[in-house]
C-alpha positions in Angstrom: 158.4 30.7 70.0 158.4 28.4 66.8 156.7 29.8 63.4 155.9 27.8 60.9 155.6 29.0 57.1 153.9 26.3 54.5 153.8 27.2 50.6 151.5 25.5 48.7 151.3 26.2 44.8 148.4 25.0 43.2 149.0 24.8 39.0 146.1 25.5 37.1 145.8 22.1 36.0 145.7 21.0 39.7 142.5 23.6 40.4 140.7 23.0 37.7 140.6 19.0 38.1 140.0 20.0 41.9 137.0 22.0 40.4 135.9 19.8 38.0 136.0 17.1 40.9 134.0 19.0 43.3 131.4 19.7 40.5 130.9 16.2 39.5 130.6 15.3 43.0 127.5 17.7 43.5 126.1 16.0 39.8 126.4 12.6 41.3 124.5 14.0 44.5 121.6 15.4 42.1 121.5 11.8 40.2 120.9 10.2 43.3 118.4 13.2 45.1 116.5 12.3 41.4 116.2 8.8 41.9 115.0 8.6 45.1 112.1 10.6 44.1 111.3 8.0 41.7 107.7 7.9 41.6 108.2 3.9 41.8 107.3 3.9 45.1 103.7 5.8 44.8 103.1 2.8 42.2 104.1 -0.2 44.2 101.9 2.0 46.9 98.7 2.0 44.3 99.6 -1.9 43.2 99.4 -2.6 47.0 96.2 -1.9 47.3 92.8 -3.9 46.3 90.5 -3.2 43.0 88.1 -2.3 45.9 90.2 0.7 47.1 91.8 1.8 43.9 88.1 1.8 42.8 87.1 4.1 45.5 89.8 6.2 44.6 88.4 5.8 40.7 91.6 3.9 39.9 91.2 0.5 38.0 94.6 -1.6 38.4 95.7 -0.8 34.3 95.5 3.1 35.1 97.7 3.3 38.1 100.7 4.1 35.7 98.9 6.8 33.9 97.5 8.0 37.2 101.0 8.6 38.2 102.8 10.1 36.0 99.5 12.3 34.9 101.5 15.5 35.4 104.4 14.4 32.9 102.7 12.9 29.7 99.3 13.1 28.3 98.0 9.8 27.3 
């Protein structure tokens, strides 16, 4: 029967760039998770649509940005 030993010395240098790696990796995932929910798309969605339905919805074509982004800034 064959055994096998394997040492493996990490310095702390090595960890913490492995760390610091691992961390960036998950900030990169957040930039893009924020991205996609971009609310570009619910405007090109609005834009899309005729004065007749955005007036319907009480939209005129100037106010869709506003409309949109409602929640975040008060104009």
């Amino acid at each position: 029967m064959a055994t096998q030993s394997t040492n493996v010395n990490f310095s702390k240098g090595v960890f913490r760039a492995r760390l610091d790696a691992f961390f960036a990796s998950i900030g990169q995932g957040f930039n893009t998770y924020v991205e996609r929910r971009s609310r570009v798309g619910q405007i090109e969605a609005l834009n899309a649509k005729s004065d007749k339905e955005l007036s319907a919805m009480g939209l005129r074509r100037e106010d869709i940005a506003q409309h949109v982004y409602r929640d975040m800034f008060y104009i």
